[in-house]
N, CA, C and O atoms as a GROMACS GRO file, in nm:
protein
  472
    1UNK      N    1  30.041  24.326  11.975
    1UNK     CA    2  29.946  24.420  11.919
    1UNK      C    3  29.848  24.349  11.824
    1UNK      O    4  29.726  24.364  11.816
    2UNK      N    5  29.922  24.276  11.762
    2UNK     CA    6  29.833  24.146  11.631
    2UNK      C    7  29.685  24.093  11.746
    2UNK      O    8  29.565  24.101  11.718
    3UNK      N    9  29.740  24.047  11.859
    3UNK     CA   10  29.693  23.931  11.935
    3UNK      C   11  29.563  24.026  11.974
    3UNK      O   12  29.446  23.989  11.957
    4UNK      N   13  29.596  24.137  12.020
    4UNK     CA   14  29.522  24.209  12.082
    4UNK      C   15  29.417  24.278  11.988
    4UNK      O   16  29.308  24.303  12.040
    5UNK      N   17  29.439  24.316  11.841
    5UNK     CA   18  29.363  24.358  11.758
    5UNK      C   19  29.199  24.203  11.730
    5UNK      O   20  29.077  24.187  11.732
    6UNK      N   21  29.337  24.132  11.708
    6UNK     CA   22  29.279  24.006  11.675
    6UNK      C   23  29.156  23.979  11.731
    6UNK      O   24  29.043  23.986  11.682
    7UNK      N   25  29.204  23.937  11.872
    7UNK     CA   26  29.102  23.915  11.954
    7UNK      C   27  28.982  24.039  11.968
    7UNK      O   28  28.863  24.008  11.975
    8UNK      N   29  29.011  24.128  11.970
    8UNK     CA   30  28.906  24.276  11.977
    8UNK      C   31  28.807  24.254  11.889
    8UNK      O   32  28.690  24.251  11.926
    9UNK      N   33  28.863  24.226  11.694
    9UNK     CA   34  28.804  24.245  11.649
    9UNK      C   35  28.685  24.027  11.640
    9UNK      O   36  28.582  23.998  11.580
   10UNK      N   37  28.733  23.983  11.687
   10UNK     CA   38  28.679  23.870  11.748
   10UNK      C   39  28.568  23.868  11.820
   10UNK      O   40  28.456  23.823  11.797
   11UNK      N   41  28.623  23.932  11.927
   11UNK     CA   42  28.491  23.990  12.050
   11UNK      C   43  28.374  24.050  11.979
   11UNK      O   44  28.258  24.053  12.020
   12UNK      N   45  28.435  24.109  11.838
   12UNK     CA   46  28.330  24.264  11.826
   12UNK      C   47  28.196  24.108  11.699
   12UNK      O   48  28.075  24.117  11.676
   13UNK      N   49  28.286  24.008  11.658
   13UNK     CA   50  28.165  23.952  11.581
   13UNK      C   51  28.119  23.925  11.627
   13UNK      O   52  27.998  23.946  11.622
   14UNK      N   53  28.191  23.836  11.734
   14UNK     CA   54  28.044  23.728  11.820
   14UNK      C   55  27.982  23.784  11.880
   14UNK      O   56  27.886  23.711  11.905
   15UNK      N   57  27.965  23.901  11.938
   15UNK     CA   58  27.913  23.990  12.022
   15UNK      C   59  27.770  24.056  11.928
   15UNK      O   60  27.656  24.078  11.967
   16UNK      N   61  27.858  24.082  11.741
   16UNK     CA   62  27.753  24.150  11.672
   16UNK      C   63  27.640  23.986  11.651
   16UNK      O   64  27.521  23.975  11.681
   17UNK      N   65  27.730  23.886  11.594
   17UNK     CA   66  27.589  23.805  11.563
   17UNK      C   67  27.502  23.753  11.705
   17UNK      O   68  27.380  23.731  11.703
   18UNK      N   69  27.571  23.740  11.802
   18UNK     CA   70  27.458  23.725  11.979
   18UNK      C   71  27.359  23.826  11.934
   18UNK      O   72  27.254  23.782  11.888
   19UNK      N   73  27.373  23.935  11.940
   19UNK     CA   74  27.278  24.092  11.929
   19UNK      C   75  27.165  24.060  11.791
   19UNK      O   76  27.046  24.088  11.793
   20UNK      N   77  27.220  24.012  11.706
   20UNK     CA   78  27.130  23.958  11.579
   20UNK      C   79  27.068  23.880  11.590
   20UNK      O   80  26.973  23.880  11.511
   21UNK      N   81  27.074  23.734  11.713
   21UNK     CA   82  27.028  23.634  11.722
   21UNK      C   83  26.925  23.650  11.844
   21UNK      O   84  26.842  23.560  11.852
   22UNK      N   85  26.921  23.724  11.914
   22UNK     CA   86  26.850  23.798  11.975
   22UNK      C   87  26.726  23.875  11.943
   22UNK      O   88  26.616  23.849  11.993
   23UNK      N   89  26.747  23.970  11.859
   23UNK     CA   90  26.663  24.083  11.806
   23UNK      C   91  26.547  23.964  11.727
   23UNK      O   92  26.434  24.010  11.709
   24UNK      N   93  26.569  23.833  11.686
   24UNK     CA   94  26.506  23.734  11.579
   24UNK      C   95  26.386  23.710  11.671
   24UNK      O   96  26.419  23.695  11.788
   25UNK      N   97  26.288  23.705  11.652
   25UNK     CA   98  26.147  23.658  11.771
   25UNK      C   99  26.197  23.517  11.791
   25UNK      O  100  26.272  23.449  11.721
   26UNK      N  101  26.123  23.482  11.932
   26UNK     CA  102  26.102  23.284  11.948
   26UNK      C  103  26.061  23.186  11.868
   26UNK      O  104  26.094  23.070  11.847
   27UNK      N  105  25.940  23.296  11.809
   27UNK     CA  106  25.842  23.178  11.749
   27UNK      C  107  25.863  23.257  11.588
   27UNK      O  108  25.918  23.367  11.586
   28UNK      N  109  25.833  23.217  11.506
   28UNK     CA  110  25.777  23.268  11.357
   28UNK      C  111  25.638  23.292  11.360
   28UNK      O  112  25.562  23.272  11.454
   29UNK      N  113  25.610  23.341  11.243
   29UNK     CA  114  25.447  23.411  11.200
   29UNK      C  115  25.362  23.253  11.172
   29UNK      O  116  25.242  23.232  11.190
   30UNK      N  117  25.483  23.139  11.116
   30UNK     CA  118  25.382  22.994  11.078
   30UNK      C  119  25.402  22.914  11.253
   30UNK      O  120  25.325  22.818  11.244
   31UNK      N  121  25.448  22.910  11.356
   31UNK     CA  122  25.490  22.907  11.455
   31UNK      C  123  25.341  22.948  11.508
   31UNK      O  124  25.243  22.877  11.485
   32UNK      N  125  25.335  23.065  11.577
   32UNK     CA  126  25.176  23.157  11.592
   32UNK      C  127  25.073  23.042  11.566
   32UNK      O  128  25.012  22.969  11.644
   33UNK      N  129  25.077  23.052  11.396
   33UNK     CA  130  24.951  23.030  11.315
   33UNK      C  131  24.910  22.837  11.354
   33UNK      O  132  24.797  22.790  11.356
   34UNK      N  133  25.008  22.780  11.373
   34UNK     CA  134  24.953  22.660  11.402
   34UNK      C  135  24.944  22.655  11.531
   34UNK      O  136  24.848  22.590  11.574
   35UNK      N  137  25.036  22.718  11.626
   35UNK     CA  138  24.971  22.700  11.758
   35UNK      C  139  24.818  22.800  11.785
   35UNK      O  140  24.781  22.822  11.900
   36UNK      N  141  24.745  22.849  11.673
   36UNK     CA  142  24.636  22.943  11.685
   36UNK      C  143  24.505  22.869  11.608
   36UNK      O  144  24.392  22.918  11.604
   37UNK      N  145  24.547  22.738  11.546
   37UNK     CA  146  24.459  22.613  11.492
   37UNK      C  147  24.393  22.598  11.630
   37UNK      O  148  24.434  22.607  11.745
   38UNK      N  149  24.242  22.565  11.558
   38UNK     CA  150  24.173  22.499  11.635
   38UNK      C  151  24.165  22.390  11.747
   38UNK      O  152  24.070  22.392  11.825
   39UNK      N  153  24.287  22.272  11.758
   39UNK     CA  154  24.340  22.260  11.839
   39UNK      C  155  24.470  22.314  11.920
   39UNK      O  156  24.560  22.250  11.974
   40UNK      N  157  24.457  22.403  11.913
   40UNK     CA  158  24.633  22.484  11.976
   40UNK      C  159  24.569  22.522  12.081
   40UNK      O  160  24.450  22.527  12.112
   41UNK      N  161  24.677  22.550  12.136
   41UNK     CA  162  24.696  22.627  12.328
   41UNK      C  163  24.598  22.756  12.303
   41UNK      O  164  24.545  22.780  12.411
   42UNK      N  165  24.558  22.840  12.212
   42UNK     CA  166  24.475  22.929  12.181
   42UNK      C  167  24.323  22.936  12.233
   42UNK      O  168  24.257  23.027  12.283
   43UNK      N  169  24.288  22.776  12.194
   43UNK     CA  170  24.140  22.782  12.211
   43UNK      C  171  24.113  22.754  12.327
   43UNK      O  172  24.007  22.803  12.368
   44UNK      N  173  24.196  22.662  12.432
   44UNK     CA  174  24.181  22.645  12.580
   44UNK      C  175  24.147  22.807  12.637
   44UNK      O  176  24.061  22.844  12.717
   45UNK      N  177  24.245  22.882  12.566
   45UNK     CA  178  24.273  23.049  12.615
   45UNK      C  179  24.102  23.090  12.626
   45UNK      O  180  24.029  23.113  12.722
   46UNK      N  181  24.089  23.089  12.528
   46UNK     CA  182  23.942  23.164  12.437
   46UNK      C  183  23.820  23.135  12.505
   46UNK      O  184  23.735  23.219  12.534
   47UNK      N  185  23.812  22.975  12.536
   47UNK     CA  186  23.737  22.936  12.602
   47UNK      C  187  23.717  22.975  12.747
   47UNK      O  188  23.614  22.966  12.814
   48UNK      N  189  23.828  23.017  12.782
   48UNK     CA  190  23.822  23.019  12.946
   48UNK      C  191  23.838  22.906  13.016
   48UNK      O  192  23.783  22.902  13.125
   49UNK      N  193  23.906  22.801  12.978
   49UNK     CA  194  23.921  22.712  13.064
   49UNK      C  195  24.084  22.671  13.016
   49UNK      O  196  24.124  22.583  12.940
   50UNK      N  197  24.170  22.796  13.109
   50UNK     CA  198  24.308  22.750  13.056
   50UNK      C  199  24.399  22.717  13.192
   50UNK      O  200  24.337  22.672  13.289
   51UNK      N  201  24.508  22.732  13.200
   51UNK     CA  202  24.606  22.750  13.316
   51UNK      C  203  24.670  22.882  13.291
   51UNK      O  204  24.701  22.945  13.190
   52UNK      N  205  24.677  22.899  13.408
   52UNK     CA  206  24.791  23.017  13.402
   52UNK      C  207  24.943  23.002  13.286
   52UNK      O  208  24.994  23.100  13.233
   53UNK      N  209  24.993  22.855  13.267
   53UNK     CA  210  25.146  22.859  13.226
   53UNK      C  211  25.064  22.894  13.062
   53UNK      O  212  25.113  22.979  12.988
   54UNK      N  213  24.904  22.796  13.011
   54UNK     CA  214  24.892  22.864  12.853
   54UNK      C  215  24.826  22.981  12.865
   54UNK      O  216  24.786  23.002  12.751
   55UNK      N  217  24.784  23.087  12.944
   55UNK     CA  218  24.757  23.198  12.900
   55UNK      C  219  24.920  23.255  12.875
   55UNK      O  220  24.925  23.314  12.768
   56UNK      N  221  25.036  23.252  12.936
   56UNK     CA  222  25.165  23.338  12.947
   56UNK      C  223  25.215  23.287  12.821
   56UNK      O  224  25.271  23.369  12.748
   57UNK      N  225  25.202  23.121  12.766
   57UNK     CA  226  25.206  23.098  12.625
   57UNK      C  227  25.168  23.169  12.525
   57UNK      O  228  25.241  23.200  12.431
   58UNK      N  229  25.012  23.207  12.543
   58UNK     CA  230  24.962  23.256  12.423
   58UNK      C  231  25.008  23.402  12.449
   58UNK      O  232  25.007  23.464  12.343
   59UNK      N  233  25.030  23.443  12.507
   59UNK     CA  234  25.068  23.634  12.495
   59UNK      C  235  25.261  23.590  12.430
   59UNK      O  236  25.318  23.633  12.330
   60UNK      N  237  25.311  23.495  12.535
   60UNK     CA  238  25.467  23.491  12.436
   60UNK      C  239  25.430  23.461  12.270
   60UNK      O  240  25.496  23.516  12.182
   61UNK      N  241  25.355  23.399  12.249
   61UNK     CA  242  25.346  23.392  12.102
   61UNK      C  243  25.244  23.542  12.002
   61UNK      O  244  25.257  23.600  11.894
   62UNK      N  245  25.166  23.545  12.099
   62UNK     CA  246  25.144  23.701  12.022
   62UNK      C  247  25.204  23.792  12.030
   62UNK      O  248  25.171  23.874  11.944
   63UNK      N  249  25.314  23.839  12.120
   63UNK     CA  250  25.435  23.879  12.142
   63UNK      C  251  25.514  23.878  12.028
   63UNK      O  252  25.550  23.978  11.967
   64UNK      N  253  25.547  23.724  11.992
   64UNK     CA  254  25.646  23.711  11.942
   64UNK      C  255  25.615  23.722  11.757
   64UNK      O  256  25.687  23.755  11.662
   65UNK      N  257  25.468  23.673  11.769
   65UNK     CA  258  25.371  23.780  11.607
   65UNK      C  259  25.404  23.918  11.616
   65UNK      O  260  25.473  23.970  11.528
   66UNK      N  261  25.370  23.969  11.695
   66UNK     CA  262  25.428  24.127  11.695
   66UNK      C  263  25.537  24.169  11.650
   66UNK      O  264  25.532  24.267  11.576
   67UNK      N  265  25.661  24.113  11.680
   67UNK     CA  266  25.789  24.145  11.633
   67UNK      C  267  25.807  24.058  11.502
   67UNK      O  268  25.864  24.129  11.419
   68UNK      N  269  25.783  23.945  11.456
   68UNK     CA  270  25.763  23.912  11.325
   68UNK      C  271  25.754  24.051  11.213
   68UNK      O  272  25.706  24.162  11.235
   69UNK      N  273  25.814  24.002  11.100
   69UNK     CA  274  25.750  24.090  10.958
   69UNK      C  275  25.626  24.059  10.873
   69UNK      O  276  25.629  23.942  10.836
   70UNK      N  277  25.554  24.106  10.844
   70UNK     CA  278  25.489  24.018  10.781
   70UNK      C  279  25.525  24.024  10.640
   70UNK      O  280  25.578  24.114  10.576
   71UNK      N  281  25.480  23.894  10.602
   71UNK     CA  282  25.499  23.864  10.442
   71UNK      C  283  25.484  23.951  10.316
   71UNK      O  284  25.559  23.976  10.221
   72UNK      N  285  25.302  24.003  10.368
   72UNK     CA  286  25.286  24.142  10.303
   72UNK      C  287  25.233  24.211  10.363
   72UNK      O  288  25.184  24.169  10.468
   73UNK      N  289  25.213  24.381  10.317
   73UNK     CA  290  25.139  24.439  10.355
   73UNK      C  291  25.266  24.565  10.468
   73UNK      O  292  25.389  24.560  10.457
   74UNK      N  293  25.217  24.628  10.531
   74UNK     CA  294  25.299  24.757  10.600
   74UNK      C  295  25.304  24.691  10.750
   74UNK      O  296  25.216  24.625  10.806
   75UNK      N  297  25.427  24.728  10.795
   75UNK     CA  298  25.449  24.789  10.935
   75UNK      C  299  25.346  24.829  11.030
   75UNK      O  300  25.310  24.793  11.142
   76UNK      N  301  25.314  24.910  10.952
   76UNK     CA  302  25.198  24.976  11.016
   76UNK      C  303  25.070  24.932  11.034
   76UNK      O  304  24.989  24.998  11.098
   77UNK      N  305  25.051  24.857  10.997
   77UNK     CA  306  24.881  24.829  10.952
   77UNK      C  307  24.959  24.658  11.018
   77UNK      O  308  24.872  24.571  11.025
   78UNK      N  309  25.054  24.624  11.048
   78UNK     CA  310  25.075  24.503  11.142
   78UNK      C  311  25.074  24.576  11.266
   78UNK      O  312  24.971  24.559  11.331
   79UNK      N  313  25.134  24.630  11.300
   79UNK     CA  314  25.147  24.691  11.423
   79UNK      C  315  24.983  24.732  11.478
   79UNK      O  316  24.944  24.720  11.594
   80UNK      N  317  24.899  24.784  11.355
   80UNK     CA  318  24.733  24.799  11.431
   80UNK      C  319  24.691  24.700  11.428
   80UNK      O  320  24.570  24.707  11.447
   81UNK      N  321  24.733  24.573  11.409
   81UNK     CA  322  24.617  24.463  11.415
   81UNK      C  323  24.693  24.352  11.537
   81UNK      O  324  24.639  24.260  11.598
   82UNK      N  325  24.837  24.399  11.545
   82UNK     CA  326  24.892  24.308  11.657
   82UNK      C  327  24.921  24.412  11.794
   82UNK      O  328  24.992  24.368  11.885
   83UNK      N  329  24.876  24.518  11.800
   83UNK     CA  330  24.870  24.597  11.939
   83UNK      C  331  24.768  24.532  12.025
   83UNK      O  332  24.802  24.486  12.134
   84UNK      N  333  24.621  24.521  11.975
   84UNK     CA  334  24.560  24.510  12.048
   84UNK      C  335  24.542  24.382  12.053
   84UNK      O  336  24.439  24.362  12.118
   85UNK      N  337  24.589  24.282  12.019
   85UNK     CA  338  24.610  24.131  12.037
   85UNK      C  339  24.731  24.113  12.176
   85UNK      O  340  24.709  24.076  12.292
   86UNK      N  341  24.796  24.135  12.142
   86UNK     CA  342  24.887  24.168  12.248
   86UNK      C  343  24.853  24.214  12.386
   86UNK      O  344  24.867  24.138  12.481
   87UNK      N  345  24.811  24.334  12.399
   87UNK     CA  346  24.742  24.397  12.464
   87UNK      C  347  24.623  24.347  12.579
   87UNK      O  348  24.613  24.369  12.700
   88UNK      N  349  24.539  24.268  12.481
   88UNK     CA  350  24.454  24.196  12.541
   88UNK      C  351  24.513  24.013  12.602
   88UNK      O  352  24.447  23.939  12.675
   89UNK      N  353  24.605  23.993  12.564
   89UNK     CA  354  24.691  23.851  12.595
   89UNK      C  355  24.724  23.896  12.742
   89UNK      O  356  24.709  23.828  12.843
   90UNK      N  357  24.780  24.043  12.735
   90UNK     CA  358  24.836  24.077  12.918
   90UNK      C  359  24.722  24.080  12.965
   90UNK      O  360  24.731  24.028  13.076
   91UNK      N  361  24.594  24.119  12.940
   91UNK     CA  362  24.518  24.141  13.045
   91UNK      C  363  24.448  23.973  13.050
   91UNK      O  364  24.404  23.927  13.154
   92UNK      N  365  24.448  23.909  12.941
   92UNK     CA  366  24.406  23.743  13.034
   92UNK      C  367  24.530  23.690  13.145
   92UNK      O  368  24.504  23.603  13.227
   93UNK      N  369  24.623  23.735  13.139
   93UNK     CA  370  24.726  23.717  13.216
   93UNK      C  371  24.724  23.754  13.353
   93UNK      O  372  24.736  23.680  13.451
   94UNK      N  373  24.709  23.862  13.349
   94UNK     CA  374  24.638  23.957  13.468
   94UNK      C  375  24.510  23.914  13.515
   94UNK      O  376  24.482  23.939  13.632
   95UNK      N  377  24.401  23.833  13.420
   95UNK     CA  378  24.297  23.780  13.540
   95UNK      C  379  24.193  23.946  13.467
   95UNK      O  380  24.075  23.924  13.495
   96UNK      N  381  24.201  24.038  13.417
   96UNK     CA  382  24.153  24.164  13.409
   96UNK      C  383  23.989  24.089  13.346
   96UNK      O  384  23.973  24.016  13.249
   97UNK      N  385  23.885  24.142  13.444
   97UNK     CA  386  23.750  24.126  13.370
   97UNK      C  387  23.728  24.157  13.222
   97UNK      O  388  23.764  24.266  13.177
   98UNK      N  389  23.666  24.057  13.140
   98UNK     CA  390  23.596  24.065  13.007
   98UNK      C  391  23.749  24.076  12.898
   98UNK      O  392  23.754  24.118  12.782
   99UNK      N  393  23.851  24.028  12.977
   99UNK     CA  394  23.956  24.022  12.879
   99UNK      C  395  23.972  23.908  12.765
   99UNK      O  396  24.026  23.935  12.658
  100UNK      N  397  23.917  23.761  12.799
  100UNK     CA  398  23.909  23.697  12.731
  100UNK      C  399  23.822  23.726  12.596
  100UNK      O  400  23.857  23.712  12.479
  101UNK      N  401  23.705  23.769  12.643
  101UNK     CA  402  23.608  23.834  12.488
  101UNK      C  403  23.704  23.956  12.450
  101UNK      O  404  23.690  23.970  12.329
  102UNK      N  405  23.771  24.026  12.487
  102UNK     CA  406  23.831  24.166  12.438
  102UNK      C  407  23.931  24.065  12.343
  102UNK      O  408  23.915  24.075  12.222
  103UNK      N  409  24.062  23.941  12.408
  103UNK     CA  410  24.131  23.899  12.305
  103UNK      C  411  24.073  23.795  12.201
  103UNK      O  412  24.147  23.759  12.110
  104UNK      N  413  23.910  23.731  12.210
  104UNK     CA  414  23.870  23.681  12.131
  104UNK      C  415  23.810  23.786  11.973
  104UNK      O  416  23.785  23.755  11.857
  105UNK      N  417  23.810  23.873  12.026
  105UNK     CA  418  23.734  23.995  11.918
  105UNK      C  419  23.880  24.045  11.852
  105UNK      O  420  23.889  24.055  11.730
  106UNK      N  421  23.986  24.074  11.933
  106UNK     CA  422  24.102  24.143  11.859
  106UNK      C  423  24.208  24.012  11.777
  106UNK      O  424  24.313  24.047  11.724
  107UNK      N  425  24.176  23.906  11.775
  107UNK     CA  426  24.235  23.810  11.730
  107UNK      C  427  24.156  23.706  11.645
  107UNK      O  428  24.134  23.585  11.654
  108UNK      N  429  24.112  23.842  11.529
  108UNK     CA  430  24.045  23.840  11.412
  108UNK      C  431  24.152  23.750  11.334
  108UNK      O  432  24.262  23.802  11.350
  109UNK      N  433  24.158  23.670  11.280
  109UNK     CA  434  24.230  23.614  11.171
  109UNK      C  435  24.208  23.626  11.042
  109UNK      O  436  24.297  23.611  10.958
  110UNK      N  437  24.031  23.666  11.000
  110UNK     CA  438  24.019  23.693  10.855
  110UNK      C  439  24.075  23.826  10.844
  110UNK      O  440  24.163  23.832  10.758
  111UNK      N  441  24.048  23.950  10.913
  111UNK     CA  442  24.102  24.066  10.875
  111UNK      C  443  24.229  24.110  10.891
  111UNK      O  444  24.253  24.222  10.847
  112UNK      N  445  24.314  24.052  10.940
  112UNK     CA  446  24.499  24.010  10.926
  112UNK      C  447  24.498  23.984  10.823
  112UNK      O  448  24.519  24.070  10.738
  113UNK      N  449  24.467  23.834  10.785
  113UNK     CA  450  24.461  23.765  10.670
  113UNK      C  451  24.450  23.831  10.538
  113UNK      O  452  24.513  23.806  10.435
  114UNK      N  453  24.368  23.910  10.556
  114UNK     CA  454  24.294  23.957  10.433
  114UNK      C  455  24.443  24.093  10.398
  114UNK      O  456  24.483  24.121  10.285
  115UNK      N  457  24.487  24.143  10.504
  115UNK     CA  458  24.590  24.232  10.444
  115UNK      C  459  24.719  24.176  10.442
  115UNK      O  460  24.803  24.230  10.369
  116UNK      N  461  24.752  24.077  10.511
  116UNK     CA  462  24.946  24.025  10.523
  116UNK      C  463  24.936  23.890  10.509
  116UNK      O  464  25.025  23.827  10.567
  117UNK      N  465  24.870  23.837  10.461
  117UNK     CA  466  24.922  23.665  10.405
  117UNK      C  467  24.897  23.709  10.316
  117UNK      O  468  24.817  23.797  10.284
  118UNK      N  469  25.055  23.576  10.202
  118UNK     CA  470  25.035  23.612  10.080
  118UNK      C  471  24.965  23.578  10.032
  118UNK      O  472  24.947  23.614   9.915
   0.00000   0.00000   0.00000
């Protein structure tokens, strides 16, 4: 009965910290921000002269900004400035006309900046 509790309650940690280590994004918010420097996989994007494997890069990393916290500032007011970043990352993905100017306009960095860096 010991063996069997034992092990149960065994199963039930590693199982809880997998689920925790999971829920954590790929990349971090400083992760993003240097691959979004002027030389990063970003500007190939922007420009229009990328590959298919860095456009699916740059949406996993705005993706993975999305689920980030930010430092400061609300939930909410991250969530409106990383929807449509996001958003527009699938449609360079997709090939979707005038998507590259749609994610060059929504992947404002002064007006993020200006509300969630500290």
């Amino acid at each position: 009965m010991r063996i069997a509790l034992s092990l149960g309650l065994l199963a039930l940690f590693v199982t809880a910290g997998y689920l925790r280590a999971e829920d954590k994004p790929k990349y971090t918010i400083k992760d993003v921000m240097k691959e979004c420097k002027p030389k990063g996989v970003i500007k190939k994007v922007l420009s229009g002269d990328s590959t298919d494997a860095e456009k699916k890069k740059v949406l996993e990393l705005f993706e993975a900004l999305a689920a980030n916290k930010p430092s400061k500032g609300d939930a909410e007011s991250w969530k409106k400035f990383n929807d449509p970043i996001v958003a527009a990352a699938k449609d360079v993905v997709d090939g979707k006309d005038g998507a590259v100017a749609t994610l060059k306009k929504a992947a404002n960095c002064s007006d993020c900046h200006a509300e969630h860096k500290k």
